[in-house]
N, C-alpha and C positions, 0 to 999 in steps of 0.2 A: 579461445573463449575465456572470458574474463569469470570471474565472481561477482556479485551484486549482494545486496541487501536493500530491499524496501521499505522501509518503514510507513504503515498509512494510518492515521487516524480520523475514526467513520465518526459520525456524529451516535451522541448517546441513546439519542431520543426512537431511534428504530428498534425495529419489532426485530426476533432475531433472524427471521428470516430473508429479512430488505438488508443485513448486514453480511449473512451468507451471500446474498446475490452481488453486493457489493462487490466483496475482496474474489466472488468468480468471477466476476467482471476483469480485474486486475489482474488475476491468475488469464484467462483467456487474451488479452491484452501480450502478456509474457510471450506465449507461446505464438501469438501472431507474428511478432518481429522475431521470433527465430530463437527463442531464449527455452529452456529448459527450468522448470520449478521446481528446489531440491528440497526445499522444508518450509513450512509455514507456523511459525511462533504464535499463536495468539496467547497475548496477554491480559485480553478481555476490557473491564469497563474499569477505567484508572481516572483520579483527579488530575485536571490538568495546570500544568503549574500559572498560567494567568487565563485572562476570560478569553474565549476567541468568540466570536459570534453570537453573543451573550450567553454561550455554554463554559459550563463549568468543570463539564466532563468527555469522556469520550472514549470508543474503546480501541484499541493497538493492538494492531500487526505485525508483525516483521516477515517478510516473506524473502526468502533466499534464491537466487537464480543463478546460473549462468548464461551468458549470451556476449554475442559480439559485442565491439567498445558501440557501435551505432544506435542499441537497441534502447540504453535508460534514457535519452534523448526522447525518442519516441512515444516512450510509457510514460514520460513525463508527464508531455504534452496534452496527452489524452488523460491523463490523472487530472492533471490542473481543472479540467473542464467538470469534473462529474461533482454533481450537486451533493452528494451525502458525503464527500470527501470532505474533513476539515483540512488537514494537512498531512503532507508527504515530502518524503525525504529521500533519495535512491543514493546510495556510495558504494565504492567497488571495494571490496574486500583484499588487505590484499594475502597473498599464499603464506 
């Protein structure tokens, strides 16, 4: 089992509960392909260094996992897809 770090950032404009559901989307996501969630960072609502989708802001996650090398592949995948996500980043930590 490797280490991971997710990094997601959700759009600003949600209520805080559409952003709860969000990042349990991602956490459930984790645990599907086999991975283990050992801490979740939130760093809330941060300016973002240029515009992405005519937003100026957005709020950040870091979520910590372990899982096989197969698993950020897959979270990926299905990250790319979800509409309140603006950007994500997964890298393996290393020991």
């Amino acid at each position: 089992m490797n280490k991971y770090e997710l990094a997601v950032v959700v759009n600003a404009k949600l209520e805080e509960e559409e952003k709860a559901a969000v990042l349990e989307n991602v956490k459930e996501l984790i645990a599907r392909f086999g991975g283990t969630v050992t801490d979740v960072d939130d760093w809330g609502k941060r300016k973002l260094a240029y515009e992405i989708q005519k937003m100026h802001e957005g709020y950040f996650s870091f979520i910590h996992f372990e899982a096989e090398p197969t698993c950020p592949a897959e979270i990926e995948s299905r990250v790319r897809i979800m509409d309140n996500v603006i950007r994500y980043l997964c890298v393996r930590q290393d020991a």
